[in-house]
BAZA-831778 format. One record per residue (C-alpha): x, y, z; residue in three letters. Coordinates in Angstrom, 1 decimal, decimal comma. Example, Ala and Ser with C-alpha at 12.3 -4.5 7.8 and 13.67 -1.06 7.14 Angstrom:
+--------+--------+--------+------+
:     c1 :     c2 :     c3 : code :
+--------+--------+--------+------+
:   12,3 :   -4,5 :    7,8 :  Ala :
:   13,7 :   -1,1 :    7,1 :  Ser :
+--------+--------+--------+------+
This chain:
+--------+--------+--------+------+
:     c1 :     c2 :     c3 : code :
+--------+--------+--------+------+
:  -31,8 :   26,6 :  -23,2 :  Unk :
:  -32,8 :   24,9 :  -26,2 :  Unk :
:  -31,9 :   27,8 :  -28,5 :  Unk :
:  -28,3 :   27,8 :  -26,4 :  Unk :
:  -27,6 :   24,7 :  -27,6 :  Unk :
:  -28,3 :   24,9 :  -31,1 :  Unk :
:  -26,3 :   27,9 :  -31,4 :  Unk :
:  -23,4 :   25,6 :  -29,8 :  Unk :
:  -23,9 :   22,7 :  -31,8 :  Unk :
:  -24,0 :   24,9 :  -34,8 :  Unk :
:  -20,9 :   26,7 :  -33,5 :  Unk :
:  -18,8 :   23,7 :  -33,0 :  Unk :
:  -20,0 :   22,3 :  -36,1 :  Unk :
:  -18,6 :   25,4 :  -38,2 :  Unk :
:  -15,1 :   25,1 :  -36,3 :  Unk :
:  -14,6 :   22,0 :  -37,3 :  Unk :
:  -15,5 :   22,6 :  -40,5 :  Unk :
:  -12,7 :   25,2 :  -40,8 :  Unk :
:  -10,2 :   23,2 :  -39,3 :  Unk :
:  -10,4 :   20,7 :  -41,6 :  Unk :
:  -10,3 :   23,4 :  -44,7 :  Unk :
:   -7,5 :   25,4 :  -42,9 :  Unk :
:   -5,3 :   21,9 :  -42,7 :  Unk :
:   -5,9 :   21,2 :  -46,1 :  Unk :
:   -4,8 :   24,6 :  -46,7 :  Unk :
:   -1,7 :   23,8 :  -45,0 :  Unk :
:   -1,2 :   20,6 :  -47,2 :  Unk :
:   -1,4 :   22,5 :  -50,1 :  Unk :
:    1,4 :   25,1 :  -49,3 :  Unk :
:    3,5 :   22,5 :  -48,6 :  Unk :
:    3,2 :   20,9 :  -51,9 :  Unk :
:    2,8 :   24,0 :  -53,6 :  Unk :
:   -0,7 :   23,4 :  -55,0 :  Unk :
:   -1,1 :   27,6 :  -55,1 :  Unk :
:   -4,6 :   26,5 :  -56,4 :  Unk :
:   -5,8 :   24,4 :  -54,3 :  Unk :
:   -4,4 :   26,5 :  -51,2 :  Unk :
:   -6,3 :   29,4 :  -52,7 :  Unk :
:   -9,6 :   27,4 :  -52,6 :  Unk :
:   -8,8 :   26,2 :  -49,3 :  Unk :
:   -8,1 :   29,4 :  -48,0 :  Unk :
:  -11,1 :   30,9 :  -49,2 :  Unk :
:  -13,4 :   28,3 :  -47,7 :  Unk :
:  -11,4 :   29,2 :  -44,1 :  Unk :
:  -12,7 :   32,9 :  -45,0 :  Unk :
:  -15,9 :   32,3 :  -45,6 :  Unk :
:  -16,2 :   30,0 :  -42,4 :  Unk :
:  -14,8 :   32,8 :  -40,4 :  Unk :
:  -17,5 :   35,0 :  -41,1 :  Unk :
:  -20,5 :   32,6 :  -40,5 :  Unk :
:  -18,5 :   31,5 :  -37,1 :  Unk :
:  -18,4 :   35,0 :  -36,2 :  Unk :
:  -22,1 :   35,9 :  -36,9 :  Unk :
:  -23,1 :   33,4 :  -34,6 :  Unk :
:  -20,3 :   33,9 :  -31,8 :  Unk :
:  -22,6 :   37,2 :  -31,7 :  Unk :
:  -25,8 :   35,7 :  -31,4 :  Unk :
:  -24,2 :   33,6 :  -28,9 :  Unk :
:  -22,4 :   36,3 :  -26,7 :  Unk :
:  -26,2 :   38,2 :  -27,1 :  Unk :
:  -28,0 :   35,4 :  -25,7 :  Unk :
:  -29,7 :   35,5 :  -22,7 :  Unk :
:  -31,2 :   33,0 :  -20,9 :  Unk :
:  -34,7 :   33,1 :  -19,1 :  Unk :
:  -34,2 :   34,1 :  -14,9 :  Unk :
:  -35,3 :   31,0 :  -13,2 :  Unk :
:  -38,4 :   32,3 :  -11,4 :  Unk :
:  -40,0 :   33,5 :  -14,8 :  Unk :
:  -39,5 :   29,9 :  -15,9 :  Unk :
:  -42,8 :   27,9 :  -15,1 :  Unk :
:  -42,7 :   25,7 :  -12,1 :  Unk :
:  -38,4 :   26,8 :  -11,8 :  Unk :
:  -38,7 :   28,1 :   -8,2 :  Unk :
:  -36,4 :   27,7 :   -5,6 :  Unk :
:  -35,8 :   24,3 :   -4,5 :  Unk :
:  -39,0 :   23,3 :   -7,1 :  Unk :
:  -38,0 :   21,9 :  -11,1 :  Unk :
:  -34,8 :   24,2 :  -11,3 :  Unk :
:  -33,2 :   22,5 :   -8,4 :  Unk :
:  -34,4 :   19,6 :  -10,0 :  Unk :
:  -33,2 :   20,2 :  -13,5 :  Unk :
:  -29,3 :   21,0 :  -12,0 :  Unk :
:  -29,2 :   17,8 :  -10,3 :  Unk :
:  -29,8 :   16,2 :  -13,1 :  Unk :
:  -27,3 :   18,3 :  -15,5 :  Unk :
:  -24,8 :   17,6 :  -12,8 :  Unk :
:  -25,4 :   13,8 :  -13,1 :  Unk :
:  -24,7 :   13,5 :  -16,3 :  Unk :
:  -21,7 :   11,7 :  -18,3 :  Unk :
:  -21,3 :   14,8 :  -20,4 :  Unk :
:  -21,4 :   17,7 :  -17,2 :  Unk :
:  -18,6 :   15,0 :  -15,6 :  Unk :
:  -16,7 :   15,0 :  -18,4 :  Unk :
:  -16,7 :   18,6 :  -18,8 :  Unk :
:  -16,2 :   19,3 :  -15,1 :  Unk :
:  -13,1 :   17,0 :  -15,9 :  Unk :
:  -11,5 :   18,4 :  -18,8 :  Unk :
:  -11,7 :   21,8 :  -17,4 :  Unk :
:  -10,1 :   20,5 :  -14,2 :  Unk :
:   -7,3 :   19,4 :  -16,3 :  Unk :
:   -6,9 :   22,4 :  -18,6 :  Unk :
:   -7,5 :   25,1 :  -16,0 :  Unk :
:  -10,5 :   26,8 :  -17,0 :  Unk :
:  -11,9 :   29,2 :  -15,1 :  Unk :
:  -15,5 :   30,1 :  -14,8 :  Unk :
:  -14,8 :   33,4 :  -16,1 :  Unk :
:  -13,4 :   31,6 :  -19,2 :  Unk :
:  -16,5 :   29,2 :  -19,4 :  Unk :
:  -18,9 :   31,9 :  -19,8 :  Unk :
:  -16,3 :   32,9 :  -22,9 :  Unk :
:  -15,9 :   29,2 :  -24,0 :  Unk :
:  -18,7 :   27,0 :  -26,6 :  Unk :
:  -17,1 :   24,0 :  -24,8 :  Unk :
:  -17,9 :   24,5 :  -21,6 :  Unk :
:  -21,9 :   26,0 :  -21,8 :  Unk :
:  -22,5 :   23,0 :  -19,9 :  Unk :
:  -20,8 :   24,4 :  -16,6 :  Unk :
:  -21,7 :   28,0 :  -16,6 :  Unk :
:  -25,2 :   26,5 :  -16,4 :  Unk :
:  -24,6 :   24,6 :  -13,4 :  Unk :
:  -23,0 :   27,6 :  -12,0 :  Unk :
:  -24,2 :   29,1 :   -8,3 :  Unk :
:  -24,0 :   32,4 :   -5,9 :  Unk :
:  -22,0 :   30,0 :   -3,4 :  Unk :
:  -19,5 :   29,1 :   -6,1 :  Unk :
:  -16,0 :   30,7 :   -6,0 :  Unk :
:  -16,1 :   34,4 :   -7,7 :  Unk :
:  -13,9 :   33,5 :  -10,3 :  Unk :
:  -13,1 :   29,7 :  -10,4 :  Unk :
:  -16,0 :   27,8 :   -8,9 :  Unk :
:  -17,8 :   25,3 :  -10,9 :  Unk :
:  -20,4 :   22,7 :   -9,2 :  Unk :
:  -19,0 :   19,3 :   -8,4 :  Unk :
:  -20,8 :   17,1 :  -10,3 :  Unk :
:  -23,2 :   15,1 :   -8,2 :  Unk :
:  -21,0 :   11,6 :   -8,5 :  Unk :
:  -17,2 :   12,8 :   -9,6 :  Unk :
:  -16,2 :    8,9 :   -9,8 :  Unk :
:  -16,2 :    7,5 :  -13,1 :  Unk :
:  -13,7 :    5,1 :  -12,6 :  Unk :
:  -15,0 :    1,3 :  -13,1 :  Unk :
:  -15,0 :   -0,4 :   -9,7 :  Unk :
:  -13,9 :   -4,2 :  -10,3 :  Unk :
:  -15,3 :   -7,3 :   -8,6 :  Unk :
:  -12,6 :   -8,7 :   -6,6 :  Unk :
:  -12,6 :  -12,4 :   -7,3 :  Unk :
:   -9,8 :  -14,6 :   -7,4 :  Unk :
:   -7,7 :  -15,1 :  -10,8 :  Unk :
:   -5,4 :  -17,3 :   -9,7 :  Unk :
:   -3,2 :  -19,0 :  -12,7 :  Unk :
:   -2,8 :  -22,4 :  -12,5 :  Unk :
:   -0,4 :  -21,4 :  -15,3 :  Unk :
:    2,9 :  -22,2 :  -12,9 :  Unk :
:    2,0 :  -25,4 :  -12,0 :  Unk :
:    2,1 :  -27,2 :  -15,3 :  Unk :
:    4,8 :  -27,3 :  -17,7 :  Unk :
:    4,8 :  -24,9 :  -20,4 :  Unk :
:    7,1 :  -25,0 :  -23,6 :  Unk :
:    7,5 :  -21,9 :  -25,8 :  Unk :
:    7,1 :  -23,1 :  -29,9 :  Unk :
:    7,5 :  -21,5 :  -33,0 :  Unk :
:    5,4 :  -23,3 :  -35,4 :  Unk :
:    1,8 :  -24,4 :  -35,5 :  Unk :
:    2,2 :  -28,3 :  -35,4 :  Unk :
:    4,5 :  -30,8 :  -34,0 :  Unk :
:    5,4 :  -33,9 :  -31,8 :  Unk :
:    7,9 :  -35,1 :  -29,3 :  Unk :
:    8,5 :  -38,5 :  -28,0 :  Unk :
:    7,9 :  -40,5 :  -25,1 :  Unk :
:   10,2 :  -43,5 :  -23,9 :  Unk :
:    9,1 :  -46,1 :  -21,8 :  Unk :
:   10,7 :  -46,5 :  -18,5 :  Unk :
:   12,4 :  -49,6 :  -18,1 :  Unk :
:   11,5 :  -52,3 :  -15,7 :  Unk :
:   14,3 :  -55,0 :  -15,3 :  Unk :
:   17,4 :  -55,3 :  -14,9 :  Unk :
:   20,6 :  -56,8 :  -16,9 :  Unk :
:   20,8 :  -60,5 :  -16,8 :  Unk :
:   24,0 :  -62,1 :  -15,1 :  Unk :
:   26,0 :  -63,7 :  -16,9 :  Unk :
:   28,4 :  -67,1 :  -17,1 :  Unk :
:   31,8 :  -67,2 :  -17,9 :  Unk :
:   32,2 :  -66,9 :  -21,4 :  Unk :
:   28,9 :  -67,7 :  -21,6 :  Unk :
:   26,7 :  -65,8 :  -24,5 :  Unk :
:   24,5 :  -62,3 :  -23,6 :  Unk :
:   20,9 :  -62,9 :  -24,2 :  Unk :
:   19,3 :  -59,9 :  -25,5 :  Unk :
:   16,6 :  -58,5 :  -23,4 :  Unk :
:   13,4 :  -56,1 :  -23,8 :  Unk :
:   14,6 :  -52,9 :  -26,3 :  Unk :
:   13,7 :  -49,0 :  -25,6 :  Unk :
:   10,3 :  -48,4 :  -26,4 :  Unk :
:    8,6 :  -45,0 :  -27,2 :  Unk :
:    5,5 :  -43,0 :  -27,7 :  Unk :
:    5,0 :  -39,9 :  -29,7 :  Unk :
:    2,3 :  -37,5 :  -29,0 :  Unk :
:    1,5 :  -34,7 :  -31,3 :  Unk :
:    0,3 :  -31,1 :  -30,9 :  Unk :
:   -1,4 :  -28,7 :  -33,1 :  Unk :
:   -1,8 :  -25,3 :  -31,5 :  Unk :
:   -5,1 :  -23,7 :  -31,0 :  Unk :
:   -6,4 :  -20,0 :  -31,7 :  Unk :
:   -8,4 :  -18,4 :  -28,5 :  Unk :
:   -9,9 :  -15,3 :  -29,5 :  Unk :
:  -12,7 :  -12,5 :  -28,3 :  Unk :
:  -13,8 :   -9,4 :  -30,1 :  Unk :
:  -15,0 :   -5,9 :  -27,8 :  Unk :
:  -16,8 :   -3,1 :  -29,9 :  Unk :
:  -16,5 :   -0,3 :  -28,3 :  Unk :
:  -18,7 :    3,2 :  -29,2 :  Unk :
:  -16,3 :    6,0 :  -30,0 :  Unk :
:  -18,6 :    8,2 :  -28,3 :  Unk :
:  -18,2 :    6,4 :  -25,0 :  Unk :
:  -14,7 :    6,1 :  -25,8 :  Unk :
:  -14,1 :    9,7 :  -26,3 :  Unk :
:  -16,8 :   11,3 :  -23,3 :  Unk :
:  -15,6 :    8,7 :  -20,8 :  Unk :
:  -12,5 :    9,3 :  -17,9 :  Unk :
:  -12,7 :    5,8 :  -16,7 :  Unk :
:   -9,6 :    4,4 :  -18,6 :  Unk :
:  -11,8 :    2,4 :  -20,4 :  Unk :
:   -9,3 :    0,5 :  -22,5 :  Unk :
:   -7,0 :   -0,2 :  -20,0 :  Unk :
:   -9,8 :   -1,3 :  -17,7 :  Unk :
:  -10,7 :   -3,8 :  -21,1 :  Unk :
:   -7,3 :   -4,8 :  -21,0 :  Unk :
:   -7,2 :   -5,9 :  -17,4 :  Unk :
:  -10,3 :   -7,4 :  -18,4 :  Unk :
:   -9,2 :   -9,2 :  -20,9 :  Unk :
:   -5,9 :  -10,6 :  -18,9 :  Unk :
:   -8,4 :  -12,1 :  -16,3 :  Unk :
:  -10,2 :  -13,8 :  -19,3 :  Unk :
:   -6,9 :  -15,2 :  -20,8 :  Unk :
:   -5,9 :  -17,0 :  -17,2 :  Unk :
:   -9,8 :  -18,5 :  -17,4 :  Unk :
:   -9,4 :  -19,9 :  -20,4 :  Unk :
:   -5,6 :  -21,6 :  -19,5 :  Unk :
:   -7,0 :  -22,9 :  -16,1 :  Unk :
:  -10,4 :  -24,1 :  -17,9 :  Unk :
:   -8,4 :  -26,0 :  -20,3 :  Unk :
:   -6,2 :  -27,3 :  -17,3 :  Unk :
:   -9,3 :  -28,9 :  -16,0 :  Unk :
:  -10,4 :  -30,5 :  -18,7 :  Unk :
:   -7,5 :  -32,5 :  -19,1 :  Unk :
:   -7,5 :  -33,0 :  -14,8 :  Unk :
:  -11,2 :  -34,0 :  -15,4 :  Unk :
:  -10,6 :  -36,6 :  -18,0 :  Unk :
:   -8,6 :  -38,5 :  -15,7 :  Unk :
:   -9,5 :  -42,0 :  -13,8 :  Unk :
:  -11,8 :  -42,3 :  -11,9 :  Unk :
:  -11,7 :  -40,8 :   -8,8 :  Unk :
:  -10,2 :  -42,3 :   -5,5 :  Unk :
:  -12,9 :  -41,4 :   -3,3 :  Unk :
:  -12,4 :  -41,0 :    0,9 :  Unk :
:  -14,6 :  -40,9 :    3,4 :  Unk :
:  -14,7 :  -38,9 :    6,1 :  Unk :
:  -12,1 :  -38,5 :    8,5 :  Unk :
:   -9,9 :  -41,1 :    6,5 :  Unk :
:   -8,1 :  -37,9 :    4,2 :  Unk :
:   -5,1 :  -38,3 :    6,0 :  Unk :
:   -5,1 :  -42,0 :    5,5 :  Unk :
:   -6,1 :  -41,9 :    2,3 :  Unk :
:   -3,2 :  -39,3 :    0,8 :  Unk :
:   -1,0 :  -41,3 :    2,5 :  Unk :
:   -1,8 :  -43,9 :    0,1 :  Unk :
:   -1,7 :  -42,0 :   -2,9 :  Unk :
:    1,9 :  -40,6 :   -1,7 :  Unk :
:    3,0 :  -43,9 :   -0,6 :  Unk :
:    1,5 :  -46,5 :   -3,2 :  Unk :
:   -0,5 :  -44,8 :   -6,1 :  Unk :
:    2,3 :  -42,5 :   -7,6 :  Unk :
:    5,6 :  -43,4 :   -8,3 :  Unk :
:    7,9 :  -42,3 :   -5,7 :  Unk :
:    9,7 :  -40,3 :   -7,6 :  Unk :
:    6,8 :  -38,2 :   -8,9 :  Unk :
:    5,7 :  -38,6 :   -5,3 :  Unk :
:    8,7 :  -36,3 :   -4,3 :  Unk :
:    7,5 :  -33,5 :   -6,3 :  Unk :
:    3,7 :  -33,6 :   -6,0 :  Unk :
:    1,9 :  -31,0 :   -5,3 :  Unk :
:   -2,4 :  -30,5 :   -4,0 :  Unk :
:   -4,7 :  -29,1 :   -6,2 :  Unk :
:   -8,1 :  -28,7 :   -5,0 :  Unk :
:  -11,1 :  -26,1 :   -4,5 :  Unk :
:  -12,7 :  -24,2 :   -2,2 :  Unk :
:  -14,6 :  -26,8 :   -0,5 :  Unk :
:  -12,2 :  -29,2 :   -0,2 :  Unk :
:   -9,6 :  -27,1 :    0,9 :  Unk :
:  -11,9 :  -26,0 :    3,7 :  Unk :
:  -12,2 :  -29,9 :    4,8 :  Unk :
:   -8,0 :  -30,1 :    5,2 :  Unk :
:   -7,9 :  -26,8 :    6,5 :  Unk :
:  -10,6 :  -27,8 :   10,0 :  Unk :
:   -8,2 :  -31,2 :   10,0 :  Unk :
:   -6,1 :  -31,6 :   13,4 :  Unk :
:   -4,1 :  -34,1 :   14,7 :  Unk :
:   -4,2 :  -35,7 :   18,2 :  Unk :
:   -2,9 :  -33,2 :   19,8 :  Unk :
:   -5,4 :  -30,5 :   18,4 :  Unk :
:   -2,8 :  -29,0 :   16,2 :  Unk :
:   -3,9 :  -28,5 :   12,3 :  Unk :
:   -2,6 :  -30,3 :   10,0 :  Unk :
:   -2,4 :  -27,7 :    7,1 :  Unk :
:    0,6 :  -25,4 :    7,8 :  Unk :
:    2,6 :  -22,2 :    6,4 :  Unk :
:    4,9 :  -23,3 :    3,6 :  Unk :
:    8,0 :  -22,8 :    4,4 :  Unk :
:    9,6 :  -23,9 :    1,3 :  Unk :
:    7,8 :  -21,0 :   -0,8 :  Unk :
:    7,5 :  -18,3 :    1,8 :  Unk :
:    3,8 :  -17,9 :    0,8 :  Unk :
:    0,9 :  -20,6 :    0,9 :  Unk :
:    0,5 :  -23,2 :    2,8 :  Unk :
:    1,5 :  -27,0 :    2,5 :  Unk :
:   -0,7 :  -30,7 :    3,5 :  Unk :
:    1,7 :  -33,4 :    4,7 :  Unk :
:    4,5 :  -31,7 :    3,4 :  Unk :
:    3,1 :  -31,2 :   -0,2 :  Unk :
:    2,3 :  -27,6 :   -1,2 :  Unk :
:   -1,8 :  -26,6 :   -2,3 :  Unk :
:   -3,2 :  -24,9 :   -4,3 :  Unk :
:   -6,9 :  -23,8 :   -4,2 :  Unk :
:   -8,9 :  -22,7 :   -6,7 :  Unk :
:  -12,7 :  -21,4 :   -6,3 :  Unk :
:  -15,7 :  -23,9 :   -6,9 :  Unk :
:  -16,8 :  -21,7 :   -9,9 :  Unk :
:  -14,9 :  -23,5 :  -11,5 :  Unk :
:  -13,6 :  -26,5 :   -9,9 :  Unk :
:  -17,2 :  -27,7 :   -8,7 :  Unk :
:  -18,4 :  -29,8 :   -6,2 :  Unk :
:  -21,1 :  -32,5 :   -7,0 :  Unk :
:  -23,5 :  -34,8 :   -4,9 :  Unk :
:  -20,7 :  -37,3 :   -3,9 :  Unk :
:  -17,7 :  -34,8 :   -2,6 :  Unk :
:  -15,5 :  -32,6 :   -3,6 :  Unk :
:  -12,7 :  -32,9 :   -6,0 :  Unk :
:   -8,9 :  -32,7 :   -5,1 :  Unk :
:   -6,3 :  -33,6 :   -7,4 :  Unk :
:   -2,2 :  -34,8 :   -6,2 :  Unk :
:    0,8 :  -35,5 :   -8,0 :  Unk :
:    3,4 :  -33,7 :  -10,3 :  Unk :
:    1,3 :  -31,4 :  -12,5 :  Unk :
:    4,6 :  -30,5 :  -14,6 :  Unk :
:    4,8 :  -34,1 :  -15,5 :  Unk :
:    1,3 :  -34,6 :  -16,1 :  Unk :
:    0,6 :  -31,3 :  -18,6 :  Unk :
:    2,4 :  -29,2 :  -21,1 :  Unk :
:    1,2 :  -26,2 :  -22,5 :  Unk :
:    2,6 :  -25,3 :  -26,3 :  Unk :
:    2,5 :  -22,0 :  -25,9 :  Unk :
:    2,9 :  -20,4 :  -29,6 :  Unk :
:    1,9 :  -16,8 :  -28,4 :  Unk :
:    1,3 :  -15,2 :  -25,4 :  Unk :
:   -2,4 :  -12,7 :  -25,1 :  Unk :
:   -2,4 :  -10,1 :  -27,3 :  Unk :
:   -4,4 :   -7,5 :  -27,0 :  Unk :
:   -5,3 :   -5,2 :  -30,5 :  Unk :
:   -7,4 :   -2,3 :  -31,7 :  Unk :
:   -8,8 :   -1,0 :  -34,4 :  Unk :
:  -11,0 :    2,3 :  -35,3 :  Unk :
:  -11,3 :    1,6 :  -39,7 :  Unk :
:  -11,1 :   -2,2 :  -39,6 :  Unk :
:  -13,6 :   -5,0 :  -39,0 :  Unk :
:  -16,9 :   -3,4 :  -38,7 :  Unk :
:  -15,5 :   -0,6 :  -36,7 :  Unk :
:  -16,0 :    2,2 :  -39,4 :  Unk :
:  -19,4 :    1,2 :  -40,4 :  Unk :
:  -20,7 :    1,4 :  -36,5 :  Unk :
:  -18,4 :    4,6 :  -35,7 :  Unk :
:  -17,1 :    2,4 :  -32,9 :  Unk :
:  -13,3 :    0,8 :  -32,0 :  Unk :
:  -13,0 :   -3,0 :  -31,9 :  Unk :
:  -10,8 :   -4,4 :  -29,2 :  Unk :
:   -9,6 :   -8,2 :  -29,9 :  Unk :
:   -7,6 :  -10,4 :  -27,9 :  Unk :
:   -5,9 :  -13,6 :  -29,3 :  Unk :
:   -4,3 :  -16,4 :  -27,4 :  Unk :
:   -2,7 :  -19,3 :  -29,3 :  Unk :
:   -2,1 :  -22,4 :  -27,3 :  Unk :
:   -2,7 :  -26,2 :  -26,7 :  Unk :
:   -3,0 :  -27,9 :  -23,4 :  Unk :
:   -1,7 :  -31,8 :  -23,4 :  Unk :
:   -1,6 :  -34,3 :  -21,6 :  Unk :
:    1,8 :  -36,3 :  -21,2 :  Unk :
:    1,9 :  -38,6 :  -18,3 :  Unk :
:   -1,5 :  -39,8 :  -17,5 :  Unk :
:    0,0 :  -41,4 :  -14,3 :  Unk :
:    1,9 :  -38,1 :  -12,7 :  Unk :
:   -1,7 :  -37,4 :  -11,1 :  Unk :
:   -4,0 :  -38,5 :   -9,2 :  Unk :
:   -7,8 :  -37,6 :   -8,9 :  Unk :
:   -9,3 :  -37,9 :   -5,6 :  Unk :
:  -12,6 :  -37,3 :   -3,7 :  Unk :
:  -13,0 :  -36,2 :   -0,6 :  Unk :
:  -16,8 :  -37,2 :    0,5 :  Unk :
:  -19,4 :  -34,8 :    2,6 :  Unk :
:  -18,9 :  -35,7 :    6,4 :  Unk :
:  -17,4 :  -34,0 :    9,5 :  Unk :
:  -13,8 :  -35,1 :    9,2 :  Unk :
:  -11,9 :  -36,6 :   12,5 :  Unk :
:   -8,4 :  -36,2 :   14,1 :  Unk :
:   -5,7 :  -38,7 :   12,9 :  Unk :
+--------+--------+--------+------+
């Protein structure tokens, strides 16, 4: 088995060689280099005969029967031995490429490429096509489901073209005009005020190497499984800056047990304006969400129902939620956090360039390592524009009650 292989690998070593010679050839023809397609040429000759001398040996050789092998006896080593062959990345592969190609097994026993399945091969295979199923055929990458949810939509987010810049802010007013006397004189009253607030945008970025061995022996759609991969990464990063700015926020409103429903009220009624009142929305995680989800009111009915107004989801007291898991919005000793109000208002993402995903086989370190370097860049900031559009709020450990 041993000598099998290195006529193989010296096989498919002297193949390459002479396609590489024989292309060059090719070049030179075309740019009529008669000189250098001469020497090209007579490289491809001389190849052809060392190829041939050991397609001969190959053809010749015969492997040991597998009861004059020690310990290879039926259902012993041997059996042993083709389990593992047909376990491996490279008999999968194989098994796969000649799948797609239509190789035969008659071919295979003609073939360098596929040695690896004519030695696999069995009495109870099909005469002519029948190669063992490898032992595990799925090499597809099974994914974790976990929730990704963007919190992306619930913000605002602006679209820019340059790296810095500001926008302003007025102040809303909070009187009126002053009456007046007949042909008496117009006082002048408070003036527009404003507030800039800058934003300088922010490079987000991760680098993958990647072997170009596994790369080229794998038929798991490894790259587009790394781009998925990537995706999920890019709506971490957005929500986890989301939640920095959420977390930075006032204190708390904390409420006790069974006093949610009071306590909401209040934030709806008298903490926001009404107007941002209107369009809030309920952000909250897992936890908390389970606490409005087990609320009921006096007549046993939940509280928490189907949102109508989006067709998916489901709405508290008329304002949509949206839950996200306690990875990342997390509990601590005193409750669970819950956030309500307008997030639009509140946050605006400066979006300078959406994820893009890049590789490269001669850049970076890539040629040094023989390897291909996947990169993914995000450019962004998160800011925060109306520190009053939301509300942070606490919902503390206890069995809740029926309003």
């Amino acid at each position: 088995m041993r000598d099998h292989e290195k006529l193989l690998r010296k096989l498919l070593d002297l193949k390459n060689q002479r396609a590489k010679h024989w292309t060059a050839a090719l070049n030179a023809l075309e740019g009529n280099d008669q000189a250098a397609y001469d020497a090209a040429m007579a490289k491809v000759d001389e190849l052809d005969s060392e190829i041939a001398k050991n397609q001969t040996l190959l053809d010749k050789y015969q492997p040991p029967e597998p009861d004059t092998v020690a310990g290879n006896t039926p259902g012993g080593e041997h059996n042993t031995n083709l389990t593992e062959l047909r376990s491996s990345n490279e008999y999968v592969r194989t098994f796969c490429d000649a799948i797609r190609n239509g190789i035969t097994r008659r071919d295979a026993r003609r073939s360098a490429d596929y040695h690896v399945l004519t030695d696999a091969l069995t009495e109870g295979t099909d005469t002519d096509g029948g190669f063992l199923v490898p032992v595990d055929l799925e090499t597809r990458i099974n994914e974790l489901r976990r929730q990704f949810v963007s919190l992306r939509n619930l913000i605002n987010v602006e679209p820019v073209t340059t790296l810095t810049g500001f926008r302003v802010l007025d102040t809303a007013p909070t009187t009126g005009f002053t009456k007046l006397s007949e042909m008496g004189d117009i006082p002048q009253d408070d003036q527009p005020k404003f507030s800039r607030y800058d934003f300088k945008v922010e490079d987000y970025g991760l680098i993958v190497p990647i072997s170009n061995d596994l790369l080229r022996d794998n038929d798991a759609g490894l790259i587009q499984y790394l781009a998925r991969w990537m995706a999920k990464k890019a709506v971490i990063t957005e929500n986890l800056e989301i939640l920095k700015i959420l977390a930075a926020l006032e204190a708390p409103v904390t409420l006790e047990a069974g006093q949610e429903i009071v306590g909401l009220k209040k934030v709806l009624n008298v903490t926001l304006d009404p107007d941002i009142a209107l369009r809030a929305r309920i952000l909250c995680n897992q936890t908390s969400y389970d606490v409005l989800d087990n609320i009921e009111d006096n007549q046993g009915r939940p509280m928490m129902q189907p949102d109508i107004t989006a067709g998916t989801g489901y709405q508290f007291k008329g304002k949509s939620i949206r839950s996200i898991g306690n990875a990342f919005l997390k509990d601590d000793e005193t409750g669970s956090p819950l956030y309500v109000g307008s997030f639009a208002d509140a946050i605006t993402m400066f979006d300078r360039q959406v994820m893009e995903l890049a590789t490269t086989n001669i850049g970076g370190k890539a040629w040094s390592t023989n390897s291909t370097e996947a990169r993914a860049i995000m450019r962004f900031q998160m800011k925060q524009v109306d520190k009053e559009a939301v509300v942070a709020v606490k919902l503390a450990a206890g069995k809740s009650e029926a309003e």
